[in-house]
N, C-alpha and C positions, 0 to 999 in steps of 0.2 A: 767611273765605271763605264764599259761600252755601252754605244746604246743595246748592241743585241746582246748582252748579258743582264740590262737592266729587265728584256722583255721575255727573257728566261724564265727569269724570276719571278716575275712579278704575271706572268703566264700561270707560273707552278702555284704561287699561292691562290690568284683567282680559282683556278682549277680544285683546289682544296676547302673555296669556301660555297663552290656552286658557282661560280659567275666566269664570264665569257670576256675577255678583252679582247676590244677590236682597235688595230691600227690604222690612224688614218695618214694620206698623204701627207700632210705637213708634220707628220711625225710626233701626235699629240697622241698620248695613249687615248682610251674610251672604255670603263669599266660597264658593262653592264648584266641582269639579272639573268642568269641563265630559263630560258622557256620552260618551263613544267608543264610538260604536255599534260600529265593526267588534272591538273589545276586548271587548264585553259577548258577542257573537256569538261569538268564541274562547273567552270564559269557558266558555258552553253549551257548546261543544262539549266544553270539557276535562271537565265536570262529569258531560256523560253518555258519556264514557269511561270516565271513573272507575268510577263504577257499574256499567259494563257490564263492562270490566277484575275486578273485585273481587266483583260476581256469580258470573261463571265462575270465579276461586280457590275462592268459597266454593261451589261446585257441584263441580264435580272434587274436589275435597279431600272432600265427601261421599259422592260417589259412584263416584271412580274411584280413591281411594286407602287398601289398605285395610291394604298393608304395604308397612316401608321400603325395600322391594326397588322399589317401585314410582314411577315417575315423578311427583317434588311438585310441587304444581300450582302452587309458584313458578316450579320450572326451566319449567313447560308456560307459563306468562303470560311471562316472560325470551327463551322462544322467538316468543312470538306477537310479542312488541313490538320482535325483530329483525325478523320479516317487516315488517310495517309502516314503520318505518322504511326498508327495502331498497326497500318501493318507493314512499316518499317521504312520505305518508300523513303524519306527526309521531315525534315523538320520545318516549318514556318510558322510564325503566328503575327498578328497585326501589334504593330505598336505605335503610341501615340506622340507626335509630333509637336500637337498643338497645345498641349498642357492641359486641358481637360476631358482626359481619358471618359468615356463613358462606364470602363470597368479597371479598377486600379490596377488589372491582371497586364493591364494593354501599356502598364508605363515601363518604359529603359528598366531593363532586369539588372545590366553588368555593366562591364565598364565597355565593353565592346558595344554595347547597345548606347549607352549613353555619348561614347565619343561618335555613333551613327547619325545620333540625332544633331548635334552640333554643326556634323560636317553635311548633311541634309539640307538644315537649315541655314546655313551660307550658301546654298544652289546646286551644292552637288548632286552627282544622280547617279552616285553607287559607292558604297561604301561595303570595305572587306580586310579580313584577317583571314592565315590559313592557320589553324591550332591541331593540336593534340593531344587526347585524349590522356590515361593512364594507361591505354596497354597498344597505345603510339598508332592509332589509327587517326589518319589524318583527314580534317573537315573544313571543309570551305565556309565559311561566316561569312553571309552579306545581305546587307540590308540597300533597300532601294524607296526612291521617295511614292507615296500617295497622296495625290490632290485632291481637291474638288472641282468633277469636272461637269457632275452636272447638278442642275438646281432643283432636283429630288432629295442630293445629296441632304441640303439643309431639310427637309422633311423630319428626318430624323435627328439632326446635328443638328439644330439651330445657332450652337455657339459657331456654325463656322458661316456663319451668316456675311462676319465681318472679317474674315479672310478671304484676301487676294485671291481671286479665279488663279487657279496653276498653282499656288502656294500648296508644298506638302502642310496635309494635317496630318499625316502620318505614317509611317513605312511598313512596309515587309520585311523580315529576318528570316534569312534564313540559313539553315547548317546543315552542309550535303556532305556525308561520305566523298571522299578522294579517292578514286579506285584505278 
């Protein structure tokens, strides 16, 4: 077959399945994923959640916790991420990394959650699926690691006493709308 009939073809069915083939000089094809802009746009947003999520843990945990009588600035982010949720905003909740969940609510729920923690815990630092729903609305899934980064943390966790400084004990998930 020609080469340019090979790259007709094989053009037309990338094109059919989402994906983009690029030609390079020595004349090797390069199949790759076609951009989802509105997926990369969900990403951003999960990314500066994140950050701003785990900013304020690590701001409250400095400055407003300074005995265990006093409200940990997980239960305080576990509250913020029901408001959100309630009023539709997206979804996150904490889950736990290090096997001893303080609330059994905080373990791997699915299997997206459980292959999160697997891939977390080899050193990864962002794990994601995009899925859909029953009536095809499509949702960003990702989860990202949580460490211990400071030694308050153990205040309340003492089991992470003996985990590695940086080591996640446990991630964020989260599932955003695709719009």
């Amino acid at each position: 077959m020609k080469q340019w009939t090979r790259h007709i073809l094989a053009g037309g069915v990338c094109a059919a399945l989402g994906l983009v083939i690029a030609f390079s000089a020595d004349g090797a094809d390069e199949v790759k994923p076609k951009k989802d802009a509105a997926v990369e746009r969900t990403r951003k947003q999960v990314k500066m959640l994140d950050d701003l999520y785990k900013t304020a843990v690590v701001l409250v945990t400095q400055h407003y916790v300074t005995e265990t009588s006093d409200l940990p600035a997980g239960s305080a982010a576990k509250a913020l991420f029901a408001e959100m949720k309630k009023k539709g905003h997206h979804d996150v909740r904490l889950i736990d990394i290090a096997g001893e969940p303080i609330n059994d609510e905080n373990n791997p729920q699915d299997d997206f959650e459980k292959a999160g923690v697997a891939a977390l815990k080899k050193g990864g630092g962002w794990h994601e699926s995009v899925e859909k729903d029953e009536k095809g609305q499509r949702y960003l899934r990702a989860m990202t690691p949580v460490p211990v980064v400071l030694e308050k943390c153990i205040m309340c966790h003492e089991n992470y006493r003996k985990v590695e400084k940086g080591a996640p004990i446990g991630a964020l998930g989260y599932r955003i709308a695709i719009e």
